[in-house]
C-alpha positions as CSV (number, residue, x, y, z in Angstrom):
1,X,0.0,0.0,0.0
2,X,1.2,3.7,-1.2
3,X,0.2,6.7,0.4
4,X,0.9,10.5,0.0
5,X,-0.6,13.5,-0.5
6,X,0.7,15.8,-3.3
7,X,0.6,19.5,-4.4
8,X,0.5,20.7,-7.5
9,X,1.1,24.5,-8.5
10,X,0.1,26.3,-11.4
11,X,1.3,29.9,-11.4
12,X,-0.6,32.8,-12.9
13,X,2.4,32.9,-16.2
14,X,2.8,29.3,-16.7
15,X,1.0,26.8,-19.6
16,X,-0.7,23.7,-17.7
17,X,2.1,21.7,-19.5
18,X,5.1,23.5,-18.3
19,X,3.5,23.2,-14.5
20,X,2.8,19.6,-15.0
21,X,6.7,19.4,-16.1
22,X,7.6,21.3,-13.2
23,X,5.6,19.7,-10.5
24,X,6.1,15.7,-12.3
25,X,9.0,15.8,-9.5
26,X,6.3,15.3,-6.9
27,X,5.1,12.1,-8.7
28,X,7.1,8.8,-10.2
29,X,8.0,10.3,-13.3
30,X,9.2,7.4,-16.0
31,X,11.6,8.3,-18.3
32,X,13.1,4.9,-19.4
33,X,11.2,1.5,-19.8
34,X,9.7,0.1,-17.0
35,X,7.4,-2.6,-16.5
36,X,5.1,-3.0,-13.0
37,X,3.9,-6.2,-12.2
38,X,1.2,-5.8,-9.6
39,X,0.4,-9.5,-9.5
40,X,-3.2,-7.9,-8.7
41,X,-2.1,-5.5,-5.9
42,X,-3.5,-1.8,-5.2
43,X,-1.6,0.9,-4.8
44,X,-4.0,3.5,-3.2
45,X,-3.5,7.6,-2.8
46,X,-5.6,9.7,-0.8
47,X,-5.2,13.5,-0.6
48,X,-6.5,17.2,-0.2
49,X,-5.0,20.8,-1.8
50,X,-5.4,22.8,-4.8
51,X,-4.3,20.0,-7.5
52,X,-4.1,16.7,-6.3
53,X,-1.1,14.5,-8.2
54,X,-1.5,10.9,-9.7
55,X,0.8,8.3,-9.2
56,X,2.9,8.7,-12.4
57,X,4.1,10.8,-15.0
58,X,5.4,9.8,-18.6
59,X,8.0,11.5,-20.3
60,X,8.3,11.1,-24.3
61,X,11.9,8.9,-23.2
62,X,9.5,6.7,-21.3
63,X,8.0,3.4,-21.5
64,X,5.2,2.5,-18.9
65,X,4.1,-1.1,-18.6
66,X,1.4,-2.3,-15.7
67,X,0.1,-5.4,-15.5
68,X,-2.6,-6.6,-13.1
69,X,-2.5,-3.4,-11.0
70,X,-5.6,-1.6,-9.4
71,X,-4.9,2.1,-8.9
72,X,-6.9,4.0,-6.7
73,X,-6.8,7.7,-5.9
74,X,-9.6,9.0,-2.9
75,X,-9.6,13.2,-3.2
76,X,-11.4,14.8,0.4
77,X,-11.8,18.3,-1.4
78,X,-9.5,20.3,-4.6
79,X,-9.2,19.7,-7.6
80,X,-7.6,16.6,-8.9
81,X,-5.0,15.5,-11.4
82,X,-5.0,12.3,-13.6
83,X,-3.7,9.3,-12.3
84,X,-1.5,8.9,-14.9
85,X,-0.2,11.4,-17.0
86,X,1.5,10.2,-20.7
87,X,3.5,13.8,-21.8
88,X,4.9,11.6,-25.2
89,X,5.7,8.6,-24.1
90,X,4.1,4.9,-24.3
91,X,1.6,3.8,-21.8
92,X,0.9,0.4,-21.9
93,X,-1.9,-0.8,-19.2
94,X,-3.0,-4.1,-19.2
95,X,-5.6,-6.1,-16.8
96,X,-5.7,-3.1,-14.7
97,X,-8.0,-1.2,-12.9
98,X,-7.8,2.3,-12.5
99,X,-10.0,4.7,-10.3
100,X,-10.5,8.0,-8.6
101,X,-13.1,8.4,-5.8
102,X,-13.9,11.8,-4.8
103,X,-15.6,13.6,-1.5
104,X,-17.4,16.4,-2.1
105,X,-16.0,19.4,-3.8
106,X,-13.3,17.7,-5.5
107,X,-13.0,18.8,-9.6
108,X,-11.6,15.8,-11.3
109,X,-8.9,15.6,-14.3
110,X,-9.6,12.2,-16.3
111,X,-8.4,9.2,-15.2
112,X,-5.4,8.9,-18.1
113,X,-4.4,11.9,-20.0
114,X,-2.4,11.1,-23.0
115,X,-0.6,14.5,-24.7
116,X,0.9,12.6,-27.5
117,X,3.3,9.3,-27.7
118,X,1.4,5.9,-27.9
119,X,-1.6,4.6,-25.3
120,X,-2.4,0.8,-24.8
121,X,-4.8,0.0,-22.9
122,X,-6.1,-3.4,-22.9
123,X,-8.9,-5.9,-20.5
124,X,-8.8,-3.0,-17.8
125,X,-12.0,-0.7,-16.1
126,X,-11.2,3.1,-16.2
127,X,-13.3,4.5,-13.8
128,X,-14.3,7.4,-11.3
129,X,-17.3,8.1,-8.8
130,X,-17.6,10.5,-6.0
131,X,-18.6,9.4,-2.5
132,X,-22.0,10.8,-3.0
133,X,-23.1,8.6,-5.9
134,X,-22.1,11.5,-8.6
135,X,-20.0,10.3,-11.4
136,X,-16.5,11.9,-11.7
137,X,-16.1,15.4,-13.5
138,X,-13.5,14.4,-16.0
139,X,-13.1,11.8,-18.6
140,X,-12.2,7.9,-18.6
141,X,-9.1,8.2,-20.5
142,X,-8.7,11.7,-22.7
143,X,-6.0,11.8,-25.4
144,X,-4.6,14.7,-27.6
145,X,-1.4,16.0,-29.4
146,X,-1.4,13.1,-31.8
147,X,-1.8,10.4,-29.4
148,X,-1.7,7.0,-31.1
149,X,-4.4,5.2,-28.7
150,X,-5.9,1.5,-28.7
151,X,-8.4,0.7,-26.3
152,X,-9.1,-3.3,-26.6
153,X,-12.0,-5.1,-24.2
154,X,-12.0,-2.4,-21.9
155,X,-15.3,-0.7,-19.1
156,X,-15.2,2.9,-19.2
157,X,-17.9,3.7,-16.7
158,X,-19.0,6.8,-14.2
159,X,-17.4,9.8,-15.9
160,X,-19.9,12.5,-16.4
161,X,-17.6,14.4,-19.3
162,X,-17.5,11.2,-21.1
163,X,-16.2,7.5,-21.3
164,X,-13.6,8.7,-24.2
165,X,-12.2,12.5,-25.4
166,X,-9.7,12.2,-29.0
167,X,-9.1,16.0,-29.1
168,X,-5.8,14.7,-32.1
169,X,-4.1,11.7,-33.2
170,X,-5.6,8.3,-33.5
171,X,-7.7,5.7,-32.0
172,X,-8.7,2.4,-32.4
173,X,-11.5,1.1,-29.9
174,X,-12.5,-2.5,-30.0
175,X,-14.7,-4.6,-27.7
176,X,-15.1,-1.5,-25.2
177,X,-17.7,-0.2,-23.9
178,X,-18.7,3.4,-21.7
179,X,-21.7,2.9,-19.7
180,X,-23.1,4.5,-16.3
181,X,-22.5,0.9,-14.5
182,X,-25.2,2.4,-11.8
């Protein structure tokens, strides 16, 4: 089990990229291949602040690999980041379950936030859901800046933006579905 809160800052002059770059030293940021083999564990985060981190952060020299890994992050009140954060590098998630649970008066990021580089994500459940029944504020898994995304046989479920946001780049969904699971 993994626990700690995190702060992130955004200052008045900065892009949301450049504080994500800044403040990635607050999370595990990848910037080589590495491969996580939960052998169904959980790693869990709970927290409170302005922006809330996730539990990693891929650089565009990074290779992310989890296998058979539940993620879960609880927010008490802020606004929260995504779990994991791919800045041009490859994300590969397989057999994994990722979620954020959230108090009240949390504002949610989604639950993977791809800004280019490659996304796998394969026989997982992407999900988030507030302790008050409400579905999370952000999406399932968003991807832009030419992202090269599959999503195979995965549950995207309880996101109120949306199961899946393509804002550039590509994406091939098969045997996946975005439902409210209520």
């Amino acid at each position: 089990s993994y626990t700690q809160d995190v702060v992130f800052v955004q200052f008045p002059s900065e892009t949301l990229e450049d504080a994500t770059k800044r403040n990635a030293k607050t999370l595990l940021t990848i910037e080589s291949d590495i491969t996580i083999n939960g052998h169904n564990a959980t790693l869990t985060k709970t927290g409170s602040g302005f922006l809330i981190g996730g539990f990693f952060v891929v650089q565009s020299t990074g290779k992310l690999t989890l296998n058979d890994l539940t993620i879960y992050n609880k927010y008490q009140a802020g606004l929260a980041s995504a779990i994991i954060s791919n800045i041009g590098g490859t994300l590969i998630v397989n057999h994994c379950s990722l979620s954020i649970t959230m108090m009240s008066d949390v504002v949610s990021s989604s639950v993977i936030l791809s800004r280019g580089g490659q996304l796998i994500v394969t026989n997982s459940t992407i999900g988030g859901v507030t302790d008050s029944g409400q579905k999370s504020d952000g999406w399932g898994i968003s991807t832009a800046d030419n992202t090269n995304a599959k999503i195979i046989n995965c549950k995207i479920e309880k996101n109120t933006s949306g199961g899946i946001h393509n804002d550039g780049g590509s994406m091939e969904i098969r045997n996946s579905a975005y439902r409210d699971w209520e």
